[in-house]
C-alpha positions in Angstrom: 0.0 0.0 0.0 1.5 3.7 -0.8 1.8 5.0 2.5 1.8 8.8 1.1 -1.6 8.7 1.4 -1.0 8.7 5.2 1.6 11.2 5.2 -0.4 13.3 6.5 -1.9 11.9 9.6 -0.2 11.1 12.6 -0.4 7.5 14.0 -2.4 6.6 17.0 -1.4 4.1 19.2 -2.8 2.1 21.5 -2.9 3.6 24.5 -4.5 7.1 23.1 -8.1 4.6 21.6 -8.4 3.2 24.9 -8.6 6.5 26.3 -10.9 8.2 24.0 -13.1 5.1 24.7 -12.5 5.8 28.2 -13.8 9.4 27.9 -17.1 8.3 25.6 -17.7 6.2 28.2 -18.4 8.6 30.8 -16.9 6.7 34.0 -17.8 3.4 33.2 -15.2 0.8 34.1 -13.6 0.1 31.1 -12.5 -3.6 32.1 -16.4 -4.3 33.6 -18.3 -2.5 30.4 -15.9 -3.5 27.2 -14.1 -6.2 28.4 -15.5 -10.0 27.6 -14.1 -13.0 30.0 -13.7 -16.3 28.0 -13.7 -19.6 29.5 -10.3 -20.0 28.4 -9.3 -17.2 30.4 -8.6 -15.1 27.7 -10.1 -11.4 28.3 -11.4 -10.1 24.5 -10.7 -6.6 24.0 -12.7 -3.9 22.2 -10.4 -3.0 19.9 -6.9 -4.5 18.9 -3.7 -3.4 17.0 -0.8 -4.1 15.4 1.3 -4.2 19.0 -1.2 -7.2 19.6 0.5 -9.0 17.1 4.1 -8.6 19.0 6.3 -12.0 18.4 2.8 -13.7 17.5 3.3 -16.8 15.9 2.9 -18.0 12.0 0.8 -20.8 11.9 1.3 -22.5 8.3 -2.4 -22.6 6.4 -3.7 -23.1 2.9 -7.1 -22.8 2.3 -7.0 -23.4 -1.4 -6.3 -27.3 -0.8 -9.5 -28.0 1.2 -11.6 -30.6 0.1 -15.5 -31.5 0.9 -15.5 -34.8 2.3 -18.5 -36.8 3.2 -19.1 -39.5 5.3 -20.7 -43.3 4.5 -21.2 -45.8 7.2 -20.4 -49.2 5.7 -22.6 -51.9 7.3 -24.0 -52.7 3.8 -20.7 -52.2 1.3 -23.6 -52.2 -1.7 -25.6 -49.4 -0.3 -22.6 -47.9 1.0 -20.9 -48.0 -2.2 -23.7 -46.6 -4.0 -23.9 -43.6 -2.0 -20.4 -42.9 -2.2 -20.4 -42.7 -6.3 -23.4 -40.7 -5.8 -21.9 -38.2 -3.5 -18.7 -37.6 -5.4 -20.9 -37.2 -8.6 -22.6 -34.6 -6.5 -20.0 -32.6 -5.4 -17.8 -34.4 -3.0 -14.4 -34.5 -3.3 -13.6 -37.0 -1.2 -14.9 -39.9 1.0 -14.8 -41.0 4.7 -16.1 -44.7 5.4 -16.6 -45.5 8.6 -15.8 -49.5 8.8 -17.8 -51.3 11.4 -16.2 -55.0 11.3 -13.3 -57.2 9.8 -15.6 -59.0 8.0 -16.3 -55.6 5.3 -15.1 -56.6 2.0 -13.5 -53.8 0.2 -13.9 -55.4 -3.0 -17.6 -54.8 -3.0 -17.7 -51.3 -1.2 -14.9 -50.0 -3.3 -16.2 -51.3 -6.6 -15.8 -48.6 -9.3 -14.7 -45.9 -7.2 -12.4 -43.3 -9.0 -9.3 -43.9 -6.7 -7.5 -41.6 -9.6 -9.1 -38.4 -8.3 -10.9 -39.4 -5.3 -9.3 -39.5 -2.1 -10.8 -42.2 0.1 -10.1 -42.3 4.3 -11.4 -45.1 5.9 -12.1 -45.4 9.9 -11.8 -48.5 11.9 -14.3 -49.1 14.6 -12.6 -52.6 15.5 -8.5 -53.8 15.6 -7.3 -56.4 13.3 -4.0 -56.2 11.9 -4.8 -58.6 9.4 -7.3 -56.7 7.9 -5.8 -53.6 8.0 -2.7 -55.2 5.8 -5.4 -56.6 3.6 -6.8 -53.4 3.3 -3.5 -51.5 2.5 -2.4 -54.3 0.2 -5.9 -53.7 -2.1 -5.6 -49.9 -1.7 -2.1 -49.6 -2.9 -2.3 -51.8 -6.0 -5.6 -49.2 -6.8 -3.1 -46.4 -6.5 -5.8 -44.8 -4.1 -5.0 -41.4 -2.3 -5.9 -41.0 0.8 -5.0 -43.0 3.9 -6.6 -45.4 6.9 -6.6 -44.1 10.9 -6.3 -46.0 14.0 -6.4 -44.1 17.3 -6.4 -46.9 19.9 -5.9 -43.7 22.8 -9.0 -42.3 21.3 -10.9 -45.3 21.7 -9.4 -45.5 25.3 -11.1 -42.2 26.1 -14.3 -42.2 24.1 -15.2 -46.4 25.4 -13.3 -46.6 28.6 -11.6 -49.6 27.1 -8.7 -50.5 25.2 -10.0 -53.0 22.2 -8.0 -55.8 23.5 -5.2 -54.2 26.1 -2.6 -51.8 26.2 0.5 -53.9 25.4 -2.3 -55.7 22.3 -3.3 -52.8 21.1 0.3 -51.4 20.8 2.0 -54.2 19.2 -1.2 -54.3 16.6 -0.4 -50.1 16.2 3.1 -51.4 15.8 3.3 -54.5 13.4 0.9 -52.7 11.0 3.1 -49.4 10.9 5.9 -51.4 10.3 4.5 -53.1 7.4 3.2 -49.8 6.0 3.0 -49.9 2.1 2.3 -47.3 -1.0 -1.4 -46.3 1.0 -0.7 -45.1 4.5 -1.9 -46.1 7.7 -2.0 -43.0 9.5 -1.3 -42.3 13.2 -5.3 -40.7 14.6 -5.9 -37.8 17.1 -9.6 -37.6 17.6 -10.0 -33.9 19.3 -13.6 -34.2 18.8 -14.1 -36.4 21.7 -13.4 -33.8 24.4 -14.9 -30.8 22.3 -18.2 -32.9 22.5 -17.8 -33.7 26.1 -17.6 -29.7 26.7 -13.6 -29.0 27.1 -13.2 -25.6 26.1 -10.5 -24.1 23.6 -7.5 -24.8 25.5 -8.3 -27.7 26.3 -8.6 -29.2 23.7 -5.4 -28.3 22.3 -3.4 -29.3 25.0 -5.3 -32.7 25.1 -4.6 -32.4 21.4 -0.8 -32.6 22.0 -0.6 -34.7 25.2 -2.5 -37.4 22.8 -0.2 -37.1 20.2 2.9 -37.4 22.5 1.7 -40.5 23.7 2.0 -42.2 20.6 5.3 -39.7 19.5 7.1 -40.9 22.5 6.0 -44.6 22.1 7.1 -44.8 18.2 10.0 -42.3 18.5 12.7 -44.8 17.8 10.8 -47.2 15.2 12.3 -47.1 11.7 9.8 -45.4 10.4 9.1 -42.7 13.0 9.8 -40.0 10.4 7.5 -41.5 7.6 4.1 -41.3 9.6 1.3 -39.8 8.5 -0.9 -38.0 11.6 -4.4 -37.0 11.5 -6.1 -34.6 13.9 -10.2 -34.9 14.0 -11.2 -31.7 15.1 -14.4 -30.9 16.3 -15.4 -26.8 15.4 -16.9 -24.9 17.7 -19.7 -22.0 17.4 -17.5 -19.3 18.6 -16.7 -18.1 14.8 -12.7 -16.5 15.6 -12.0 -18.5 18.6 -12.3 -21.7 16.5 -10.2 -20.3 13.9 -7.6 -19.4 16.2 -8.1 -23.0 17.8 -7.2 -24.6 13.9 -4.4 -21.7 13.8 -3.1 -22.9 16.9 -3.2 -26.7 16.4 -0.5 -26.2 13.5 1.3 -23.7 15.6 2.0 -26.4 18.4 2.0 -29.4 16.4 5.0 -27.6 14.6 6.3 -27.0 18.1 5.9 -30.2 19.3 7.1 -32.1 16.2 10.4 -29.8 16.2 10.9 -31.3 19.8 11.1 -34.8 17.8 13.2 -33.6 15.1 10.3 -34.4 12.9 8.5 -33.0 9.7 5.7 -35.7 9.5 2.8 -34.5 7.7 -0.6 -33.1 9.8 -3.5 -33.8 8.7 -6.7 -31.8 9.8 -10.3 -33.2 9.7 -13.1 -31.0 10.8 -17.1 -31.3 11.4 -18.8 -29.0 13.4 -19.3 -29.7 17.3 -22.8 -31.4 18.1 -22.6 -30.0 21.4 -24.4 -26.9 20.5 -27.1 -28.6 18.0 -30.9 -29.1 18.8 -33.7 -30.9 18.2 -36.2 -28.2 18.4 -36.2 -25.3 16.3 -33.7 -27.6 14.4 -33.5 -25.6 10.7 -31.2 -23.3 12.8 -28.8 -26.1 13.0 -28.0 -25.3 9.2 -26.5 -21.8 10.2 -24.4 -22.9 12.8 -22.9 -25.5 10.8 -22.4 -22.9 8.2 -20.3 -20.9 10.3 -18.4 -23.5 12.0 -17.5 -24.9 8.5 -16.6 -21.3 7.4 -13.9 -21.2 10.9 -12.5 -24.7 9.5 -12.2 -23.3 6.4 -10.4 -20.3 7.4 -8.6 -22.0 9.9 -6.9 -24.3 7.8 -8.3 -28.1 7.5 -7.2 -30.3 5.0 -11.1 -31.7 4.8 -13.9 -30.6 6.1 -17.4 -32.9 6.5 -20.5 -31.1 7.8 -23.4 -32.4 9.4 -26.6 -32.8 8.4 -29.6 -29.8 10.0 -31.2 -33.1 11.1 -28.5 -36.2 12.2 -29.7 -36.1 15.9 -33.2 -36.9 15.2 -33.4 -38.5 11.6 -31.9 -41.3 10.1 -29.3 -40.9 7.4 -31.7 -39.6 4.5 -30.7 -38.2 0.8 -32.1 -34.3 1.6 -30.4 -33.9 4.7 -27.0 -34.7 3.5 -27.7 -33.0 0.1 -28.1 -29.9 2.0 -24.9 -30.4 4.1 -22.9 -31.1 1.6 -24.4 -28.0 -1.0 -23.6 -25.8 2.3 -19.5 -26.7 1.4 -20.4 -26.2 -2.7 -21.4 -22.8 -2.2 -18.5 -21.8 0.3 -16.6 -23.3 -2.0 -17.6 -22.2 -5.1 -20.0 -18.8 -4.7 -18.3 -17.4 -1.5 -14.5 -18.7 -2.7 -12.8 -20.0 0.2 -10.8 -21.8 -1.7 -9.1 -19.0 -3.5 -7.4 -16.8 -0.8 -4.5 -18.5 0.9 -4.4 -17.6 4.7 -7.0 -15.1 4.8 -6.4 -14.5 8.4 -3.5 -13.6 8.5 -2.2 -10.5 10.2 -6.1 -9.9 11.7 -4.8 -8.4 15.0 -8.0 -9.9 16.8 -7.4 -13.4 15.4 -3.3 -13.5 15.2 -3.7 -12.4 19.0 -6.2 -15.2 20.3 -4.2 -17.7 17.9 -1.0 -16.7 19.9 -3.0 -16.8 24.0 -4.9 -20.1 22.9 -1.5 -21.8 22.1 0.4 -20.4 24.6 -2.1 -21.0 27.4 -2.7 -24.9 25.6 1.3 -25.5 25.7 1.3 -24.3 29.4 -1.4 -27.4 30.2 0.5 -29.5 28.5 3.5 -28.8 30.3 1.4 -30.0 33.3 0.2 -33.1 32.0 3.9 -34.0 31.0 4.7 -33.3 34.4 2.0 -34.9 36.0 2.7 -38.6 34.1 1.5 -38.0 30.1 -1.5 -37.9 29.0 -2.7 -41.9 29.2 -1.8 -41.5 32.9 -3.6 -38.9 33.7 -7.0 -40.7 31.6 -6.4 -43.0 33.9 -6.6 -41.4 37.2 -9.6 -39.4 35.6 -7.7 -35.9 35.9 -8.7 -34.7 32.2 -12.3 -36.3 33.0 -12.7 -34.2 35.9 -11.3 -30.9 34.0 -13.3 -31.6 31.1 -16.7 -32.4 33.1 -15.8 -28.9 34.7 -15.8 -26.9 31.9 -18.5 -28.8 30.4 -20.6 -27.5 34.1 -19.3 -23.9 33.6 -20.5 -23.9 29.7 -23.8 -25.5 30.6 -24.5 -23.0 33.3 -24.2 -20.0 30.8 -26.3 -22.3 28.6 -28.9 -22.6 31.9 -28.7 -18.8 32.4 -28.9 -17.7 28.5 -26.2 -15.8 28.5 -25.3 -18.5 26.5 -27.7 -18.8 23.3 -29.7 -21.2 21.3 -32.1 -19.5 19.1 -35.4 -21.4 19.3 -34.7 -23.5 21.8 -33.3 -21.6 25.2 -34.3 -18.2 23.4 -37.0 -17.3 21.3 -38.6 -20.8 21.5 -41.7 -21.3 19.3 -44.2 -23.1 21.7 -46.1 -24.6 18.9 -42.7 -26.4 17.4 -43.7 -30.1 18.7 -41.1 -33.1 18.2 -42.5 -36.2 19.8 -43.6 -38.0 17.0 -40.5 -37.0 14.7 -37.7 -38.8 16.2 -36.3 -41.1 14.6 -32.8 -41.5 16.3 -32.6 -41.4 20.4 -31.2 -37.7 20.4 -29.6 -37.7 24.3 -26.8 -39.2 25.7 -26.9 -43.2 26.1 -24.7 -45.0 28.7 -24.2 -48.4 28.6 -23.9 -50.2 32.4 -20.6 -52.0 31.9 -17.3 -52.2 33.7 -14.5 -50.3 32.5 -10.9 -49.7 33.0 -11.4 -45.9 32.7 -14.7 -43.2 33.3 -15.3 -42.9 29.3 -15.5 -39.1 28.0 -19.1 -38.7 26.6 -20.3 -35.9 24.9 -23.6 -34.6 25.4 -25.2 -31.5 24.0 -26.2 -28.5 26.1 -29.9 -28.3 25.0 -30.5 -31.9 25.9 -31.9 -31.2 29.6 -34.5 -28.4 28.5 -35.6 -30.7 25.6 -36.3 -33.8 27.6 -38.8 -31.2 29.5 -40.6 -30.2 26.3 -40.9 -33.6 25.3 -42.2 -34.8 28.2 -44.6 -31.6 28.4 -45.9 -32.9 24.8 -46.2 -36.2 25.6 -48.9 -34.7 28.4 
């Protein structure tokens, strides 16, 4: 920019706005009128500058490589493998299955599926090493892009259970790394679990890292330590430049932390949009929150982003309800071009500043959790249960008080909007009564209390 056409003004720092504001507001506190308290700990300003951005760090994001993925449960490889081609010849540029047993054939879900431009991921909800090799053996002779995860930590947390046991599940983790071939198995960080559960910003990322350093220390001195391929789930949030900042500040301490290991293994970000804050009633209103979540993993920098359906709590997978999900990525994509500014963000006082205090204040937790055992031990004794179900109490109490707000449901609720007979799906929490080695972390929405009143109201 020519700065002659500035020449002629003097520069106004800091310190001089917050005093005019401090005069217009005519002895209000500043701090108790302008001044917004996260539940990070992170005090928002009303204004920021360039002296916000002191020694802030670069986080690394392209957002002209993101790709619209869509997810296909394959308990029927036919139907499944129908609605994948269908998808992609709809829009979606690549595909997610989520693999419920070792006895899916691949064969029959992956028939005709254009492995030369589609990237496929595929998600293991059981551990066999056998058919994991299987599966890389017939991916890698398709020349398929793309990549498998296992996150045996993040079934830990999420089940309470290891699939087998520690040292089983490791030396599975292990023998099928070490016989990695032309289509990766990748190393998995599922974030979303304690986002869902209620952990706020912070948390997250730290539980981010002290996840990944549990399988970083355990694989540091394997052969192919440096080859491996890690892939953070994240789960995005409704606050639109926090969760942007969160994205920022993954990279940020991922690069940190995979300096520390002499590394420069590739990370992989996967984002949906949180179903903490979703509801049931009112439920259209879902579509703009997913809107805007996908727009801060956009900006923030994943590598694919798959948005929910308005209505996946209630209704059962149905063709409209992920045809609008997936046009909501088309035309952010494609009418509002988020694909064609690299790093948007960048230099955005407000965001460059909250990227720097949510990685700082996530590395300091960290820290503690390395100090306090890692990140398995500290699951165990149900430490990061207890923080999560904290912030989790703090969030719901806002929710409780509406200072937190969910338009049609704990604000502006349309009496008339009746849901009892539309329910397809059980929409709340379930808990199975079964012994454990750990308390599982389970995520639960923040509207669910208020809407088992109405439904019982309707039921009347």
């Amino acid at each position: 920019m020519n700065k002659q056409l500035f020449d002629d003004f003097s520069e106004v720092s800091a310190k001089q706005w917050k005093q005019k504001i401090q005069f217009d507001l005519k002895g209000k506190d500043y701090n108790e009128t302008l001044i917004w308290k996260t539940t990070e700990g992170i005090d928002v300003k009303p204004f920021y500058t360039d002296e916000d951005t002191q020694d802030t760090f670069k986080a690394p994001v392209n957002n002209e490589q993101w790709l619209i993925n869509q997810k296909v449960y394959a308990g029927d490889e036919k139907i499944a493998a129908k609605l994948a081609l269908d998808y992609i010849a709809r829009g979606a540029e690549s595909i997610r299955f989520e693999i419920p047993s070792d006895s899916t054939h691949l064969d029959v879900l992956l028939k005709d599926f254009p492995f030369e431009t589609t990237p496929v991921y595929l998600y293991f909800h059981f551990l066999s090493q056998q058919f994991i090799e299987e599966a890389q053996a017939f991916l890698s002779a398709k020349n398929a892009k793309g990549y498998m995860v296992l996150d045996i930590i993040g079934n830990l947390a999420e089940t309470g259970n290891w699939y087998q046991s520690l040292t089983e599940d490791h030396e599975v983790l292990e023998n099928a790394l070490a016989h990695q071939q032309s289509f990766p198995l990748a190393v998995g960080i599922d974030t979303s679990i304690y986002q869902n559960a209620g952990a706020n910003c912070t948390q997250q990322l730290a539980y981010a890292m002290g996840h990944v350093n549990e399988y970083l220390n355990h694989l540091q001195n394997k052969p192919y330590f440096k080859e491996l391929t890690f892939v953070f789930d994240v789960a995005v949030g409704t606050n639109y430049f926090f969760e942007i900042s969160k994205l920022k500040a993954l990279r940020t301490l991922w690069n940190t932390l995979s300096d520390a290991y002499e590394i420069t293994n590739n990370c992989f970000i996967y984002a949906t949009p949180t179903k903490r804050n979703k509801t049931i009633y009112d439920y259209n209103v879902n579509m703009l929150r997913t809107t805007t979540e996908c727009m801060s993993a956009i900006l923030g920098g994943a590598d694919a982003v798959a948005n929910m359906p308005y209505d996946g709590l209630f209704h059962k997978e149905n063709e409209f309800g992920n045809r609008i999900a997936r046009n909501q990525l088309l035309i952010l994509k494609h009418e509002s071009y988020f694909n064609l500014v690299n790093n948007p963000t960048e230099g955005t006082y407000y965001i460059e500043s909250i990227t720097k205090q949510l990685a700082e204040k996530a590395l300091a937790v960290f820290k503690s959790i390395e100090a306090g055992g890692g990140f398995l031990a500290q699951l165990k004794s149900h430490i990061i249960q207890k923080k999560i179900k904290e912030s989790a109490a703090e969030e719901q109490a806002l929710f409780d008080a509406n200072e937190l707000v969910a338009i049609g449901t704990n604000k502006y609720p349309n009496p008339q909007d009746v849901m009892k007979n539309d329910l397809q799906l059980y929409p709340f929490v379930k808990t199975d009564v079964k012994k454990t080695l750990i308390e599982p972390i389970f995520g639960k929405r923040l509207s669910e209390a208020l809407e088992k009143e109405r439904l019982a109201e309707e039921k009347q």
